[in-house]
C-alpha positions in Angstrom: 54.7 51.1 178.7 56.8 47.9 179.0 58.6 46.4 176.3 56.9 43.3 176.3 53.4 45.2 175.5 51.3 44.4 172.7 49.2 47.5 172.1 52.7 49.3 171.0 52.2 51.0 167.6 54.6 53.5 166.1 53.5 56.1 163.5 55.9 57.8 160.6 54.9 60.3 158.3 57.5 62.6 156.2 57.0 65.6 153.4 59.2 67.6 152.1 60.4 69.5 155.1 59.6 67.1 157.8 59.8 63.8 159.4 57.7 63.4 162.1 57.4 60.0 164.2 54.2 59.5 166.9 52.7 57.1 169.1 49.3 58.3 167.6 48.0 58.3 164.7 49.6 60.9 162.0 48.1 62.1 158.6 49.9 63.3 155.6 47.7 65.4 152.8 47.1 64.5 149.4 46.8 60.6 149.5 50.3 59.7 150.2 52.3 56.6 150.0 50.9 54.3 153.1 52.9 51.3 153.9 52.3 49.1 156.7 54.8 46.6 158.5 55.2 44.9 161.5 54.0 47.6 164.7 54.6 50.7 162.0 52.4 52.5 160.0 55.0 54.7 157.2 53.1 57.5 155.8 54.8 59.1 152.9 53.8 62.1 151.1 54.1 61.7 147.2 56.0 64.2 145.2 53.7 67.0 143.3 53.8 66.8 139.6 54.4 70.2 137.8 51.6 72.4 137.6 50.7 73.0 133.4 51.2 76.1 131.8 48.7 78.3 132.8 48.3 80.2 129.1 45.8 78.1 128.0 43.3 79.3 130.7 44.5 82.6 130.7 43.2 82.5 126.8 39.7 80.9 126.9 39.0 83.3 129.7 40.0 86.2 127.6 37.7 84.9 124.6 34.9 84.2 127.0 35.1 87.7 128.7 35.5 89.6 124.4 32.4 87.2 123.9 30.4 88.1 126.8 31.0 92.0 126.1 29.9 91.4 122.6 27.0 90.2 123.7 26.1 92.3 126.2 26.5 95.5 123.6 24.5 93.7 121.5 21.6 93.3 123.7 22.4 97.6 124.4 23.4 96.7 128.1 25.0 100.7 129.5 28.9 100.5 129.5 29.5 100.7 133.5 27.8 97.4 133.4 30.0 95.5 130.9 33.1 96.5 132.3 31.9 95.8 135.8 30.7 92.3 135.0 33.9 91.8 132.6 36.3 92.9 135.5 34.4 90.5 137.9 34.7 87.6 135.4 38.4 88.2 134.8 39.0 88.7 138.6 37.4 85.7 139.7 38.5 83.5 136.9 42.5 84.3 137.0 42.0 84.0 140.6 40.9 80.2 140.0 43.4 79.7 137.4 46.7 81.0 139.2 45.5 79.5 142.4 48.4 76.9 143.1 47.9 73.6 145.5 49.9 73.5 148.9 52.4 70.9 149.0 51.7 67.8 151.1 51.7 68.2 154.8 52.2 65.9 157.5 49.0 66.8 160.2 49.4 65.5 163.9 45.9 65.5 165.1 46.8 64.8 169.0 50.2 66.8 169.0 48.9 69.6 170.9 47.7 67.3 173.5 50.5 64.6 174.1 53.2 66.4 172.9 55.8 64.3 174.7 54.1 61.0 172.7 55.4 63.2 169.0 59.1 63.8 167.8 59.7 66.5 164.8 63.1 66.7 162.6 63.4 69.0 160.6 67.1 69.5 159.9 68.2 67.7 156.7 70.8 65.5 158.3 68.6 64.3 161.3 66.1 63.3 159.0 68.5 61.4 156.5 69.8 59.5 159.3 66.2 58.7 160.7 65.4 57.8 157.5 68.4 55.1 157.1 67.5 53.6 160.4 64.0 52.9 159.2 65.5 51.3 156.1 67.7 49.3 158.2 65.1 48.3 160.7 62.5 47.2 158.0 65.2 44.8 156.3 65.6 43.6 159.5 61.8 42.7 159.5 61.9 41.4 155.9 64.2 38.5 157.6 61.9 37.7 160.7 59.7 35.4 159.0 62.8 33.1 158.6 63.8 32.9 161.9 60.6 32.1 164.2 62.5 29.3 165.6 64.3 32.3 167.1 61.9 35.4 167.2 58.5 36.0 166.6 58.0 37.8 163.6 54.8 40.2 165.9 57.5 40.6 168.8 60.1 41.2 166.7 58.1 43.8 164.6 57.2 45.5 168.2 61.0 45.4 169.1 61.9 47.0 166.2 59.1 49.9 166.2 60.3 50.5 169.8 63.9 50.9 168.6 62.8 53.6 166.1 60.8 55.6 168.0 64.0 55.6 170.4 66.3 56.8 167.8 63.5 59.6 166.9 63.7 60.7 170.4 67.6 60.8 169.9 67.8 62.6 166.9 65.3 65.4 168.3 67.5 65.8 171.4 70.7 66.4 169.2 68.5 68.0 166.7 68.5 70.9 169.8 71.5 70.5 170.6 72.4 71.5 167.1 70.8 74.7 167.3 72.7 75.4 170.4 76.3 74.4 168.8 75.2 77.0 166.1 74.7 79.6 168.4 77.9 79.9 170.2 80.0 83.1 170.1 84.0 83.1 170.8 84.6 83.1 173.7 84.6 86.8 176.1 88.2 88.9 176.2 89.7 89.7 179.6 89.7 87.7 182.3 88.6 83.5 181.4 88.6 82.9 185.3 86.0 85.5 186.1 82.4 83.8 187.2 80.9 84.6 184.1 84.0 82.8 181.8 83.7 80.0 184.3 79.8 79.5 183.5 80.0 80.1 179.8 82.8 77.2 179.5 80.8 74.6 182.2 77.8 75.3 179.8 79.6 75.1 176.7 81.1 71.3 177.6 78.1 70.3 178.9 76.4 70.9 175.2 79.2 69.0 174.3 79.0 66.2 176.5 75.0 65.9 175.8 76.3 66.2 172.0 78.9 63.5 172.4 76.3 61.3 174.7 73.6 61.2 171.6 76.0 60.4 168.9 76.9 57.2 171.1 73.4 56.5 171.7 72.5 57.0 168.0 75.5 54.3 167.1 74.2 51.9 169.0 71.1 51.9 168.2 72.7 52.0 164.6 74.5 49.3 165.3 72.0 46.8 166.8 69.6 47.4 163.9 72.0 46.6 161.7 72.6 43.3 163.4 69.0 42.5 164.0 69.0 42.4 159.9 72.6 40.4 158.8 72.2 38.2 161.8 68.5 37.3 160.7 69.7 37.0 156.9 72.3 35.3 157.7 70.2 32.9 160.2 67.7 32.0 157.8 70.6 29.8 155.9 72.3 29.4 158.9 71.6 28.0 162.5 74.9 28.8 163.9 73.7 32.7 163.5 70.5 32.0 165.9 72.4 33.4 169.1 73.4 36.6 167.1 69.6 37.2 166.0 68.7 36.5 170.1 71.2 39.2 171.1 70.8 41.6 168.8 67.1 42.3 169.5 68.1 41.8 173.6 70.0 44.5 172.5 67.0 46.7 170.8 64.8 45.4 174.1 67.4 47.0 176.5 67.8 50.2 174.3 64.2 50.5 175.2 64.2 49.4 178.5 66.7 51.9 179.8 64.3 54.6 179.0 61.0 53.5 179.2 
């Protein structure tokens, strides 16, 4: 897929636990918070209000179930009977009243299939940082509108979905590498030149290096969103600022470019 195509379309959805980003379409349960812009559909999943005390329940089926035994030794029904179809009533109906909604979910229909075209953080950090790019990026297509003597607003809404999903695939690779930080051990006693110390240091830079590697990649994709949305502000009052809006999203385009 080249930069340049139109048929580009990313996909966010995030709950409580998760923030998922996808090249196809995503779901998130419960009607949550949809908000499309530019070559992004955000899907949001919308904060459960606190179930109500259950007492109330718990007491109507309790008069219900008296009632229905009153009855029932009214009409001379044998004894087995009325506590059998009590006990059913009072299973079935606590059953319904304790029964407690799942939280939202984010569902990825085609995730099992194109697994490589789906990106899942979980870690709170990754997705706070995920989360402050897609703020940054939308501001930055807020402004487009204002300077289509410079960009178009479609292109640059394309531009700007490709930069995300870039980031997404960023944070997942450090994501890993995080869980690979968290597993080292100090290192073994005796002798660090032996073959084995040797290996165990070479792998423990090279997590390093990959670590070191995405937090650079992360900044500047930081960076040139950040760009993209003062140099388009600042354009939209100001001419002079047109050649910082062009190289900013050159910028996003070769962010992209290098890896796809």
């Amino acid at each position: 897929m080249s930069p340049s195509e139109p048929t580009f379309h990313l996909w966010i959805a995030v709950d409580e636990s998760r923030v998922m980003t996808a090249l196809t379409p995503l779901k998130v349960t419960r009607s949550p918070r949809r908000h499309e812009w530019g070559s992004i559909t955000d899907l949001r999943a919308v904060a459960t209000a606190p179930e109500p005390s259950k007492l109330p329940g718990v007491v109507v089926l309790g008069t219900v179930a008296v009632l229905i035994s009153v009855v029932l030794c009214s009409a001379g029904a044998p004894l087995l009977v009325i506590l059998f179809l009590v006990a059913l009533l009072l299973c079935l109906g606590l059953a319904g009243i304790t029964a407690t909604k799942p939280p939202p979910q984010i569902e990825a229909p085609d995730q099992a299939a194109f697994p490589a075209l789906h990106h899942t953080l979980t870690d709170a950090e990754d997705r706070e940082d995920f989360l402050d790019l897609v703020e940054l990026a939308e501001r930055a297509g807020r402004a487009l509108p204002e300077v289509d003597r410079v960009m178009d607003a479609a292109e640059g809404g394309q531009i700007l979905a490709q930069a995300l999903w870039e980031a997404s695939d960023v944070l997942s690779r450090r994501q890993q590498l995080r869980t690979q930080i968290g597993r080292r051990q100090p290192g073994p006693a005796g002798d660090s030149t032996s073959s084995v110390g040797k290996a165990l240091t070479e792998q423990r830079q090279r997590v390093t290096t990959l670590w070191d590697e995405t937090e650079s990649e992360l900044t500047r994709v930081r960076n040139a969103l950040e760009l993209a949305a003062v140099a388009a502000e600042n354009a939209a009052h100001d001419p002079g600022a047109d050649d910082a809006v062009r190289e900013a999203y050159q910028e996003l385009l070769d962010i992209y470019g290098e890896r796809y």
